[in-house]
N, C-alpha and C positions, 0 to 999 in steps of 0.2 A: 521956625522951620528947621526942619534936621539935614543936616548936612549930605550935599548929594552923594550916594556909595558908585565907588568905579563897578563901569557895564562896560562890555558883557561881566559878569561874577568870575567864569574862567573860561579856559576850553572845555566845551560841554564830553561828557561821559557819556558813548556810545545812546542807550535812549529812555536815561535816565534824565531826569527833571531835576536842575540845582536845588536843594535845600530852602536857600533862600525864599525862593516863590511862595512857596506852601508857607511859611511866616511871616510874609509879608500878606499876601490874602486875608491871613487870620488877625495882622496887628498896625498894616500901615499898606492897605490895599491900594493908593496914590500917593506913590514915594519919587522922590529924588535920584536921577541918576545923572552921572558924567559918562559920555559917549567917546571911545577916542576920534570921533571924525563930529566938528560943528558944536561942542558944548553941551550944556545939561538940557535934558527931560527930565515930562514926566513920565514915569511908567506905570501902568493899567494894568491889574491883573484879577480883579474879581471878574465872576462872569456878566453878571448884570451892569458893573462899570464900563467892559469892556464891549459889550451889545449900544450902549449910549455913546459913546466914542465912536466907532463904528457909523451910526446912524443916523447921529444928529449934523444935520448941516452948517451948523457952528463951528465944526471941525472939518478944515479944509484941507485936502490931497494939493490942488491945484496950488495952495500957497508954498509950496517946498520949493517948484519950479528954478530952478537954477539958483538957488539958495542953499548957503550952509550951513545947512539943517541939523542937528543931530541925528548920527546915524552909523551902523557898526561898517561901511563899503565904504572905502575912499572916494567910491564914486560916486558925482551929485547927478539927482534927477533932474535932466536937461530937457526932454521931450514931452509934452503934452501924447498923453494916449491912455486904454484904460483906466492904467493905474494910478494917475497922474492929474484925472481932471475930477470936476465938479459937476452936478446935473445942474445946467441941461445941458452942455457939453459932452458931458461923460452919454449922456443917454441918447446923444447921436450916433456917437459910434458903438456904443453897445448893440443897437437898433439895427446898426449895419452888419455886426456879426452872430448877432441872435437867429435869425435862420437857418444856419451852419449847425445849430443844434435845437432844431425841430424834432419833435417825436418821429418823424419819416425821416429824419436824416440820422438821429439819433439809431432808429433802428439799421441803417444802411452799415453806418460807424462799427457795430456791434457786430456785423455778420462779416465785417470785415476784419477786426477785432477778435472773434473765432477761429475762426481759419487760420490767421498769421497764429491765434497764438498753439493750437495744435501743429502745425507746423515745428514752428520752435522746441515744441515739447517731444515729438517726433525727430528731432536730433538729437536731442537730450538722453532719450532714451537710446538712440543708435551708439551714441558715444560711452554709454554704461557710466553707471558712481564708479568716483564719485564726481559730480558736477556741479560748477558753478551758476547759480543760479539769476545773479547779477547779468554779468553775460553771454548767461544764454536766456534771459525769459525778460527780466527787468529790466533792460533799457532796450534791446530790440524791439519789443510790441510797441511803447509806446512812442517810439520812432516812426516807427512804420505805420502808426494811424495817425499822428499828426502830418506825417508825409502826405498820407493819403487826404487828410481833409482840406490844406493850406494850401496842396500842391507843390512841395518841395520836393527834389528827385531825391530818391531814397541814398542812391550813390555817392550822393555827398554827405551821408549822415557824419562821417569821420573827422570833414571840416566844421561841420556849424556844430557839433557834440562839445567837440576842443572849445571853440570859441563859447559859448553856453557854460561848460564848464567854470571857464578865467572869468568869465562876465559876471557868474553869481558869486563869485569868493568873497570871504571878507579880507584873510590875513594870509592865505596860499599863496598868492601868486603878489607881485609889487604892482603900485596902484600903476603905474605904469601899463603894464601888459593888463592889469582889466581895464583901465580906457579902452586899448588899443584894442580887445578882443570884443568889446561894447561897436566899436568902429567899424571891426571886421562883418559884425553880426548885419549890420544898419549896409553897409557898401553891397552884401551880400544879398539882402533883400532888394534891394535896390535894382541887382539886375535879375532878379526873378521876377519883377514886373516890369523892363526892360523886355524882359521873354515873353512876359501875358500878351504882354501889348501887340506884338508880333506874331504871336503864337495862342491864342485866346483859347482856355480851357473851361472847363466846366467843375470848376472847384474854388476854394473862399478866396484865394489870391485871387482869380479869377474875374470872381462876383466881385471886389472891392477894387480893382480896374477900372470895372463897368462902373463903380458909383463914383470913382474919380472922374470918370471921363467922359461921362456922358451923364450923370444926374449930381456932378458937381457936390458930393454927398460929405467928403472930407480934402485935405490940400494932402500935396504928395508926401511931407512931411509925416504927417499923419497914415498915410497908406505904409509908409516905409516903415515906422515904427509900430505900427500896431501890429505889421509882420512878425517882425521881431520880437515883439511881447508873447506873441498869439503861439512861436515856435517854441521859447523856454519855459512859459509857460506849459505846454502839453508836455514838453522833457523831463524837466528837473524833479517835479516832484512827485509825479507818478512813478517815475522811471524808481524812485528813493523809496515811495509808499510798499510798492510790490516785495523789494526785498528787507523792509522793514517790518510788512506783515508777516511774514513768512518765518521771519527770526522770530515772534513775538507768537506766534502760534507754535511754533516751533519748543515754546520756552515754556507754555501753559498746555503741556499734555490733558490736562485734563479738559480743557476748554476745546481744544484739538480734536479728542474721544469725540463730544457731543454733536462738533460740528459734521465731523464724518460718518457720524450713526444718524445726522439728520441734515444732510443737505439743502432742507428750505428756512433752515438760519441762515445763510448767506447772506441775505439783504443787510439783516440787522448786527451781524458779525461784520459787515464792512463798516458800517456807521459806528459801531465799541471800537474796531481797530481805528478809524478815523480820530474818535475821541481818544484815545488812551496812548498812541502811539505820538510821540513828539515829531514832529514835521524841523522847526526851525530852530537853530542855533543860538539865536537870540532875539530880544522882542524887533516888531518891525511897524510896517503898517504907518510910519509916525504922518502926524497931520497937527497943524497949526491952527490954534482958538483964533475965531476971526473975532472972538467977544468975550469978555467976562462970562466963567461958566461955573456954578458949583458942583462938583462929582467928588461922591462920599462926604468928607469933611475937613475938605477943602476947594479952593478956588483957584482953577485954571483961567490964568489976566492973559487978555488977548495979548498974540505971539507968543505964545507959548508952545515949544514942540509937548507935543503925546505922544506914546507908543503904548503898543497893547499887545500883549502875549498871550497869543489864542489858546496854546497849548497848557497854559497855567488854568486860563479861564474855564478848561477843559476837565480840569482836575477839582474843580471848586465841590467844597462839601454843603454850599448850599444848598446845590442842583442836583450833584449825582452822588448817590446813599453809597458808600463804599468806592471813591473813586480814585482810588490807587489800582481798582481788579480788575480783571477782565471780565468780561460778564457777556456773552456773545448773545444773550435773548434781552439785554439791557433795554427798554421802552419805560418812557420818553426818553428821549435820548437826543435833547436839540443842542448839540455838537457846534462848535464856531469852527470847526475844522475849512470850510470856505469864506469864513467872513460871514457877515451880515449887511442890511441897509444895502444902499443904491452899490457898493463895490461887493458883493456878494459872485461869488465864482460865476463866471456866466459858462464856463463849460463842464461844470459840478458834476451834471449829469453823467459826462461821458467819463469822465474819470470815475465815480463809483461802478459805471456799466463795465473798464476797462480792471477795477477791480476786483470785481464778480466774478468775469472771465477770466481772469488768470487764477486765483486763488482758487476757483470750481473746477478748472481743467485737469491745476497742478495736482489737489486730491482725490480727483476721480482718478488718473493717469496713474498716479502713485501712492498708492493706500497707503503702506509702510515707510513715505519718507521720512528721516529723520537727519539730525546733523551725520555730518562726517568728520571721520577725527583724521587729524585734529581738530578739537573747538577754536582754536586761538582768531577771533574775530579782529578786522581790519575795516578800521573804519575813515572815512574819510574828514581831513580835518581844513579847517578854515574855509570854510566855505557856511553859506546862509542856510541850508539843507542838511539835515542828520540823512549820512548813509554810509552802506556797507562800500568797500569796494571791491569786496567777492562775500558770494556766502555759499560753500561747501557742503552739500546733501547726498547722502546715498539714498538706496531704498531697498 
């Protein structure tokens, strides 16, 4: 076996793909890594490797559980919740939150999702280029629909943003203060359903009161944290995707041209940007062999950590013919950008809806936007999420 190479490779470059990946796919697609938090993996990065990891039940989430796992966050996963368990665990609480995004709620999401985001775009334009788009478009929207669907007052978006922020870092902030912001996050849900219970609404905090409390559906544990999940999850990486598309359209004029000469690419222009845009700073997802497994050509011996790096798997040239480009009429186009198998995004939905809507508003609204100069891009570092932390457009 070959010696495991220090992970992450480096600080990742703005939304460029280390080197590395692309030859290791090509010559050692189940390689060796040392993690600085919990010791060596493995790392997965074909696509077809990485779909079999993903889905096969031999490969456990639930075994990480307050173990020192390998992994790039100081922080160990403590809480059973989504992202954390095993079916049929996992598929209780899925079960519980999979209503929240019904096609009638789904539509509800969306017409609210509109409005905020012409709103936003309507100050935008009030305040004239050049404007930051970060801002003003991409992290207010999808603040203000996770608000709106979880039941979180919007008011405080300043506190729980901060905390979200520290919570996902890897090397930003000391592991310190991400416990401590992981803590704030959990004490903070905690009295939002402290409020439900008092104050009973008609939204998903709401509904998952009601299955604590009267259909005994999860422990409060679990209420608390899957709050919690269910918030930074609708944050981080939508809030990242909006102004990471927008750079990336921004960067392929010509792909930009077509899409604006033909507005009903939008579906499959979110799905190419999904695929081709890096999301994560380094690989994640990790899960432990409960068994002797063979994947490519070699054998993952139970206890073994894996991780898999969706964004590499994304670029693989078995799948996608040309997958360095962008290609916004790209079909088939089965993208791991949510995952796969039973941990597959369970609110996929609403974030492709939430990226329709912002991308379709901001080019209708403004034909001619383009960057503003300066170009000099600022990007956000040590954290699990590739993002801007402004991006500068006139029109």
């Amino acid at each position: 076996m070959r010696p495991a190479r220090q992970y992450p490779f480096r600080e990742p470059t703005a939304l460029e793909l280390e080197p590395e990946y692309a030859h290791l796919r090509a010559h050692e697609p189940v390689s060796r890594i040392s993690l600085p938090h919990g010791g060596e993996a493995w790392l997965v990065v074909r696509h077809e490797d990485v779909r079999v990891v993903l889905g096969d039940p031999r490969f456990s989430r639930a075994a990480l559980l307050d173990r020192d796992v390998p992994r790039t966050s100081p922080r160990r996963l403590t809480d059973p919740t989504l992202h954390t368990m095993d079916p049929p665990e996992h598929n209780r609480l899925r079960r519980l939150v999979s209503g929240a995004f019904s096609p009638r709620q789904l539509d509800r999401l969306a017409s609210h999702a509109s409005r905020v985001t012409e709103e936003l775009l309507d100050r935008v334009a009030e305040q004239g280029p050049p404007a930051d788009l970060v801002a003003g478009l991409a992290v207010p929207l999808p603040v203000s629909v996770i608000c709106h669907l979880l039941g979180v007052p919007l008011a405080d978006r300043d506190r729980f943003a901060s905390w979200v922020d520290v919570a996902l870092a890897t090397t930003a902030f000391p592991a310190a203060e991400i416990h401590a912001a992981f803590a704030a996050l959990k004490e903070y849900l905690a009295s939002l359903v402290a409020l439900r219970r008092r104050e009973p609404a008609d939204d998903l905090l709401g509904a998952l009161v009601v299955a604590r409390d009267q259909d005994g559906g999860l422990s409060e544990d679990e209420l608390v944290v899957l709050g919690v999940t269910l918030l930074y999850a609708g944050l981080e990486t939508t809030s990242n995707h909006i102004g990471n598309f927008v750079h990336t359209l921004l960067a392929h004029p010509t792909e930009l041209a077509r899409l604006r000469a033909d507005p009903a690419l939008l579906d499959t222009a979110v799905d190419e940007l999904l695929r081709l845009t890096p999301t994560v700073t380094s690989a994640g997802f990790t899960r432990i062999a409960l068994e002797d497994v063979p994947l490519g050509d070699v054998v993952i011996h139970a206890g073994d950590a894996v991780m898999v790096h969706l964004d590499a798997a994304n670029r693989d040239p078995g799948v996608y013919p040309h997958p360095d480009d962008l290609d916004l009429t790209r079909r088939p186009n089965p993208h791991l950008a949510f995952g796969h198998g039973p941990h597959y995004c369970v609110a996929a939905r609403l974030a492709k809806a939430e990226l329709r809507i912002a991308l379709g508003a901001l080019l209708h609204r403004f034909p001619t936007l383009r960057p503003a100069e300066p170009t000099t891009l600022h990007w956000r570092q040590g954290r699990m999420v590739r993002g801007l932390d402004r991006l500068l457009v006139t029109w």
